[in-house]
C-alpha positions as CSV (number, residue, x, y, z in Angstrom):
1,X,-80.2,-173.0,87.4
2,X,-83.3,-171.2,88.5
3,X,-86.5,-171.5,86.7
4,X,-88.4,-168.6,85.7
5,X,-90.4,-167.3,82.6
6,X,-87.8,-165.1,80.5
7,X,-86.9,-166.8,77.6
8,X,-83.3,-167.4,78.1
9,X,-84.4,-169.6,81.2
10,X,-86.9,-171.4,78.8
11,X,-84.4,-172.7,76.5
12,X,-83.0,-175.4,78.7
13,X,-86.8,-176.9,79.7
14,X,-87.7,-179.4,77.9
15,X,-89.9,-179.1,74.8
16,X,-90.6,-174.9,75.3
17,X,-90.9,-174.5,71.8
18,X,-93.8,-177.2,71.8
19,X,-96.1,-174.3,73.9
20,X,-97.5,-171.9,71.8
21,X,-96.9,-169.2,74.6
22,X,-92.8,-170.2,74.4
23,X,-93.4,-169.5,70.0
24,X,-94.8,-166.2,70.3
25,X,-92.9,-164.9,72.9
26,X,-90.0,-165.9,70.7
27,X,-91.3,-164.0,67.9
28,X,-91.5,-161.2,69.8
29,X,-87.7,-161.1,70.2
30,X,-86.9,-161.2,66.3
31,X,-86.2,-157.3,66.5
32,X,-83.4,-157.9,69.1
33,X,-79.7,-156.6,67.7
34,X,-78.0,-159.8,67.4
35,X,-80.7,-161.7,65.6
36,X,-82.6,-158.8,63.1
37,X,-79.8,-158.8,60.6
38,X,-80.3,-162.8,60.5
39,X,-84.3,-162.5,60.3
40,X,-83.9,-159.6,57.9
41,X,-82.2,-162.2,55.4
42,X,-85.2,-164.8,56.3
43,X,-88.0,-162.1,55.9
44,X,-86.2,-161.2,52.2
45,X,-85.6,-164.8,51.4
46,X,-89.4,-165.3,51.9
47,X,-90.8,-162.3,49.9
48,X,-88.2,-163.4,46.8
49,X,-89.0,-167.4,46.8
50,X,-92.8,-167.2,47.8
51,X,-95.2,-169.1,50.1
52,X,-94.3,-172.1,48.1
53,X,-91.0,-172.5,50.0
54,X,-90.8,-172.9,54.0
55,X,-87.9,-170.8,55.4
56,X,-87.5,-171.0,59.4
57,X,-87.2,-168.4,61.4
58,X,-83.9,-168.6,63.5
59,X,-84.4,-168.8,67.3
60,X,-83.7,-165.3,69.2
61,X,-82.7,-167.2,72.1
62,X,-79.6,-168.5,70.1
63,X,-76.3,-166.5,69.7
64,X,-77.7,-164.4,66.8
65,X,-75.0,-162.7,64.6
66,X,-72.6,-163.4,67.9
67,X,-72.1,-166.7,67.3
68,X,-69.3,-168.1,66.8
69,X,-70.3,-170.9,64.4
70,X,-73.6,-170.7,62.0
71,X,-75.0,-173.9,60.5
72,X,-76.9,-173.8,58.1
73,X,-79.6,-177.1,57.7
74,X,-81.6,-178.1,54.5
75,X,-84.2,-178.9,56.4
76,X,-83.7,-179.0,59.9
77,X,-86.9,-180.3,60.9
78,X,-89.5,-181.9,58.4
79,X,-92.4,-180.0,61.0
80,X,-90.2,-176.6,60.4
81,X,-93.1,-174.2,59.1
82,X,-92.1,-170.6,58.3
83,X,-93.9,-169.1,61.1
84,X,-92.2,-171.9,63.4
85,X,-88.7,-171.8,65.1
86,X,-86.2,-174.5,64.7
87,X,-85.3,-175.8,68.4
């Protein structure tokens, strides 16, 4: 595997998603095809339950609305925050 800076290369190092860089270049990618349908739901989600309830954006780097299996978590990750993505 070669190491460079795209973000499909940063999903295997270790940690990525602990750099702030790794986050918003990540966020960045939420307008790609196979995850927009998925953030559109998050974005709508938000706006109905308010800032009293933390959603998690889902990871462009994943298989999107490609995947063949979606699981959904209650709470994957007690430091999940709204404008964080679940690793």
């Amino acid at each position: 595997m070669t190491t460079t800076n795209t973000p499909t290369a940063s999903v295997f190092r270790a940690q990525s998603l602990g750099k702030p860089s790794e986050v918003t270049c990540r966020l960045g990618l939420l307008d790609q095809d196979h995850v927009r349908p998925l953030h559109g739901i998050v974005e709508r989600l938000r706006r109905r339950l308010g800032v009293t309830t933390t959603i998690p954006t889902f990871d462009p780097c994943d298989g999107g609305i490609r995947a063949r299996i979606l699981l959904l978590l209650e709470a994957p990750d007690p430091r999940a925050h709204c404008d964080r993505i679940p690793s």
